[in-house]
C-alpha positions in Angstrom: 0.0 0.0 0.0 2.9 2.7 0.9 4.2 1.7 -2.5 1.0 2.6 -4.5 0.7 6.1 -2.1 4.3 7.0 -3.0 3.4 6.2 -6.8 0.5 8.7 -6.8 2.4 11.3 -4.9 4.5 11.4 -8.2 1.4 12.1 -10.2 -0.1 15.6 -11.2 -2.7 17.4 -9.0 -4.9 17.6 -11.8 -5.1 14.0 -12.3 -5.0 12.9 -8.8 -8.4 14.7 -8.2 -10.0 13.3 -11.7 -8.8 9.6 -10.0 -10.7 11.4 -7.0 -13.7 12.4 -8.0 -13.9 8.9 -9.8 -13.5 7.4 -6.6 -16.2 9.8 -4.7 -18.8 8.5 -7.0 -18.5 5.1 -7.1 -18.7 5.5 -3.1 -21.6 7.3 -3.2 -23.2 5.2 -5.3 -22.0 1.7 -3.9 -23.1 2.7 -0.5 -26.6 2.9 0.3 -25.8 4.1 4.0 -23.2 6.6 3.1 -25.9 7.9 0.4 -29.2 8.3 3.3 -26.5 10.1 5.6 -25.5 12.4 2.9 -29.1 13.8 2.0 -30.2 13.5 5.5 -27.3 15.8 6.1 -28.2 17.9 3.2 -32.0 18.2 4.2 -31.1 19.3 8.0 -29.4 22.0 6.7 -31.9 23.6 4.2 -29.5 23.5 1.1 -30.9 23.1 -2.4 -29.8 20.0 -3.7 -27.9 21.1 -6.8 -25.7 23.6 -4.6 -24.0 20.3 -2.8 -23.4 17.8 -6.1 -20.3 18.6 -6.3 -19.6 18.0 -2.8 -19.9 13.6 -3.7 -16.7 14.3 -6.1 -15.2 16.7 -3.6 -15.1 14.1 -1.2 -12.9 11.7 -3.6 -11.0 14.4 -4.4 -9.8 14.5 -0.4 -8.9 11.3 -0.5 -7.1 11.7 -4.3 -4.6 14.5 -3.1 -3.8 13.3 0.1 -0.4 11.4 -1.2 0.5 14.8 -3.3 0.2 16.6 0.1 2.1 14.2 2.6 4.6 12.8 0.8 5.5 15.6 -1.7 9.4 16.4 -0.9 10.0 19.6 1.9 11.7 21.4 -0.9 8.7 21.5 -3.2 6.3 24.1 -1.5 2.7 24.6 -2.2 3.1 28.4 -2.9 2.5 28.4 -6.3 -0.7 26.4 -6.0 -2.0 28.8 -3.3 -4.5 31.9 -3.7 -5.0 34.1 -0.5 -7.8 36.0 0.6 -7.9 37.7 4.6 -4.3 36.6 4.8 -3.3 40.0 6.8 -5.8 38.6 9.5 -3.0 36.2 10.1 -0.4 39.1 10.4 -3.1 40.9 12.7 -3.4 38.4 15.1 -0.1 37.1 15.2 1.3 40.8 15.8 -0.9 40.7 18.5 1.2 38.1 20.4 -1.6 36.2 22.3 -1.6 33.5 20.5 -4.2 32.3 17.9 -6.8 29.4 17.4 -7.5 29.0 13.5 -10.9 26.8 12.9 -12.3 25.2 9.9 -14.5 22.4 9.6 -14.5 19.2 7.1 -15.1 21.4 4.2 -12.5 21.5 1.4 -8.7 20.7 1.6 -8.6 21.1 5.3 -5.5 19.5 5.0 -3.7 22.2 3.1 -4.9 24.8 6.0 -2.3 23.8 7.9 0.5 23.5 5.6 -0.3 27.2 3.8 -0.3 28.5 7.0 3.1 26.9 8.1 4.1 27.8 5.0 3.7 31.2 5.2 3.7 32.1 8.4 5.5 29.1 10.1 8.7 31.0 11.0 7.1 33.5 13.0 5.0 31.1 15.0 4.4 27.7 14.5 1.0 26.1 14.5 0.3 23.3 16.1 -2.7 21.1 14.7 -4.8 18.7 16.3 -5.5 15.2 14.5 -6.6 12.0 15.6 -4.0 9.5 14.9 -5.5 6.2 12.7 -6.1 3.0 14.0 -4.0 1.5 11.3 -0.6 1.3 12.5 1.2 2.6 9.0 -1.3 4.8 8.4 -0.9 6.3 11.7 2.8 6.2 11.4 2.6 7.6 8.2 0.3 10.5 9.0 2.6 11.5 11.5 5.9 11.5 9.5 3.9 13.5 6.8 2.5 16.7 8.5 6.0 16.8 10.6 6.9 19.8 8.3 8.7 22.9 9.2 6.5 25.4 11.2 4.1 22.4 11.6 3.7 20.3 14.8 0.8 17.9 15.5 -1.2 17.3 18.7 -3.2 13.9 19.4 -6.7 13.8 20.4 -5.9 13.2 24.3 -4.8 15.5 27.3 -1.3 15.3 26.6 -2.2 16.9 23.4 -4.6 19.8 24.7 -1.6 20.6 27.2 0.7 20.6 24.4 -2.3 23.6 22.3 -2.3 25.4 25.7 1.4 25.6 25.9 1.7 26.5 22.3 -0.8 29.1 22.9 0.6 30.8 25.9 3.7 31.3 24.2 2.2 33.8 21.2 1.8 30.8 19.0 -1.1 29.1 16.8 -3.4 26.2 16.7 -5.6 24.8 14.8 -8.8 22.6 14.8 -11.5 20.7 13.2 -14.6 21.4 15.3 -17.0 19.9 14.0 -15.3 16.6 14.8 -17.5 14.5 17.1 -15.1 14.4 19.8 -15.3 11.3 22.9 -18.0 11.5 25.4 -17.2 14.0 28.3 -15.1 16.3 25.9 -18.4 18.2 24.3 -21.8 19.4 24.8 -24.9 19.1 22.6 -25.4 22.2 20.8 -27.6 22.9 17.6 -25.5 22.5 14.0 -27.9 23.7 11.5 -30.8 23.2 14.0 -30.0 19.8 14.9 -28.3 19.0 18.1 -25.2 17.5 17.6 -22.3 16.6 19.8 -19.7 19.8 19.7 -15.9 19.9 21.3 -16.1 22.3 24.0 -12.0 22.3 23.7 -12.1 24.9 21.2 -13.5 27.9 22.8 -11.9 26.6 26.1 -8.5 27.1 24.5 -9.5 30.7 23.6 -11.1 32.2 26.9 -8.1 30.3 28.6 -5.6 32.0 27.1 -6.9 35.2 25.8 -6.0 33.8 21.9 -7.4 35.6 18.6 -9.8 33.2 16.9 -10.1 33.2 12.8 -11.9 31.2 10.4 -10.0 28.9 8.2 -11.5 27.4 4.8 -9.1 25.8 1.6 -11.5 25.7 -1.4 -10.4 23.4 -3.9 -10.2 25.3 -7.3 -11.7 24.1 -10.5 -8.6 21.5 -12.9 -6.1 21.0 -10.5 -5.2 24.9 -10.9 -4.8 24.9 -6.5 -6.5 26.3 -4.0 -7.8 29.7 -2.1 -7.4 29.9 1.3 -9.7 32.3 2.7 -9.0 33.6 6.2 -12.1 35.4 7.8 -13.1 36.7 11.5 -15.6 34.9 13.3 -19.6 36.6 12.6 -20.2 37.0 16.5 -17.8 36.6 19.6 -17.6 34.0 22.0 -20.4 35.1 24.8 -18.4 36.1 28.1 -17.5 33.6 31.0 -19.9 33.8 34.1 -18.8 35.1 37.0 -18.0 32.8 40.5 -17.9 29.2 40.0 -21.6 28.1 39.5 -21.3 24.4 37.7 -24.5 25.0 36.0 -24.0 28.4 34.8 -20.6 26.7 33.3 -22.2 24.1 31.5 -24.6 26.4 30.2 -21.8 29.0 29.0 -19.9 25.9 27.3 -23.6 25.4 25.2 -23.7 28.5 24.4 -20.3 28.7 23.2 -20.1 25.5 21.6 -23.3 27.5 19.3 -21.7 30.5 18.6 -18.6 28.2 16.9 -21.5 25.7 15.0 -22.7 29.1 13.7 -19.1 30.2 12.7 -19.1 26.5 11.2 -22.6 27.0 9.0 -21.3 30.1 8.3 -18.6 28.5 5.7 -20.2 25.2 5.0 -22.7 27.9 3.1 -20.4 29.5 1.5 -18.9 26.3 -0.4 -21.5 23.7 -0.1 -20.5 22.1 -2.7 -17.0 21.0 -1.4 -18.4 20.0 2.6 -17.8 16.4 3.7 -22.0 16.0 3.7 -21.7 12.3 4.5 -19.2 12.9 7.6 -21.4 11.7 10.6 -21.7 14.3 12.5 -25.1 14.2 14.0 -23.6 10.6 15.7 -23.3 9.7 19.6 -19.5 10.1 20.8 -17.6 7.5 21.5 -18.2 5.8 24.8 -21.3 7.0 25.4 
């Protein structure tokens, strides 16, 4: 298998993603589960069918450039491939020196958020992103050794890994997060995700009221024939409501709701933006793990 990925790293963007969206088809229409979860998904959120087509070869598209984007050589940046938009909110925050959390949900290349940003910025600060290792030991392994790049460090899903984001943070550096990945049972809250309650990380607004860190949006849009990708950088639409005062545990649990909201809003915000390249059938309306 690491064979094959290394023989398709070679290959051209453009083609990886035509072998992609190939591939995001036949999976859409092999799998009648994956297909229910996808318009289910589609029909919570109130989007007109046509608008998210292109979201079914999207997501083979994901899976095509992922061995262009961890194996290609540290010498060969993406820079050329890149388009910016809201890039000087990076140079904002970062002048700012509090640190800064960078979100973006499944929607995209999420993967080349964190790379553009190391690229760019990754001397200044370096950004640490959170990932959930795989279950599959070379895959894992693999994973691991790719998004080791300069200005990029990686965090697991664990405590060790949230200590590692808080460290990070508190010395003026950056982070970044999935957050609308259903994360284990005891680490979210239920909070409505385009009017649906679904299980939401409470780490993410956690990590900025703990701190005092900027928050930004985050969002790599795949462009049309291989030609790259625009990243667009963007400030949240409302702030984070403020933490109550004394140590009331319900008033806390009802601030995390609340705050886990204001993010799924920042979330829907995007995913209507580009509906066409969100991960529809990701299941994110699903119980977390261990509960």
């Amino acid at each position: 298998m690491l064979t094959l990925i290394r023989r398709l790293a070679r290959l051209p963007l453009r083609l990886l993603h035509a072998i992609g969206s190939a591939l995001g088809w036949a999976s859409f229409l092999a799998s009648p589960g994956y297909r229910q979860r996808f318009r289910d998904h589609v029909q919570r959120a109130g989007v007109p069918a046509a608008a998210v087509r292109p979201a079914i070869a999207h997501a083979g598209r994901m899976v095509g450039e992922l061995p262009f984007l961890w194996l290609r050589p540290p010498g060969q940046p993406l820079g050329p491939l890149l388009r910016w938009e809201g890039a000087e909110l990076l140079d904002e925050a970062l002048d700012a020196g509090q640190g800064l959390v960078l979100l973006t949900p499944h929607l995209g290349c999420f993967e080349v958020c964190a790379q553009a940003y190391a690229e760019r910025c990754g001397q200044r600060q370096p950004l640490t992103a959170l990932y959930r290792p795989s279950r599959t030991p070379w895959l894992s392994e693999l994973e691991e050794t790719a998004r080791h790049r300069p200005g990029l460090l990686t965090a697991p899903a664990s405590l060790a890994g949230v200590r590692q984001m808080l460290r990070a943070l508190r010395q003026g550096q950056t982070v970044g997060l999935l957050p609308d990945q259903v994360p284990p049972q005891g680490m979210g809250v239920w909070a409505p995700f385009f009017g649906h309650d679904a299980y939401t990380m409470t780490l993410a607004a956690r990590l900025v009221q703990q701190t005092g860190a900027a928050w930004l949006l985050m969002a790599c849009e795949r462009l049309p024939r291989g030609r790259g990708f625009a990243v667009h950088v963007s400030r949240p639409p409302e702030p984070l409501p403020p933490r109550p005062a004394g140590r009331d545990s319900t008033a806390e649990d009802r601030h995390q709701t609340e705050c886990a909201a204001v993010i799924n809003r920042a979330m829907e915000h995007l995913i209507r933006q580009y509906p066409g390249q969100y991960l529809w059938g990701y299941p994110r309306y699903k119980a977390p793990r261990g509960a």
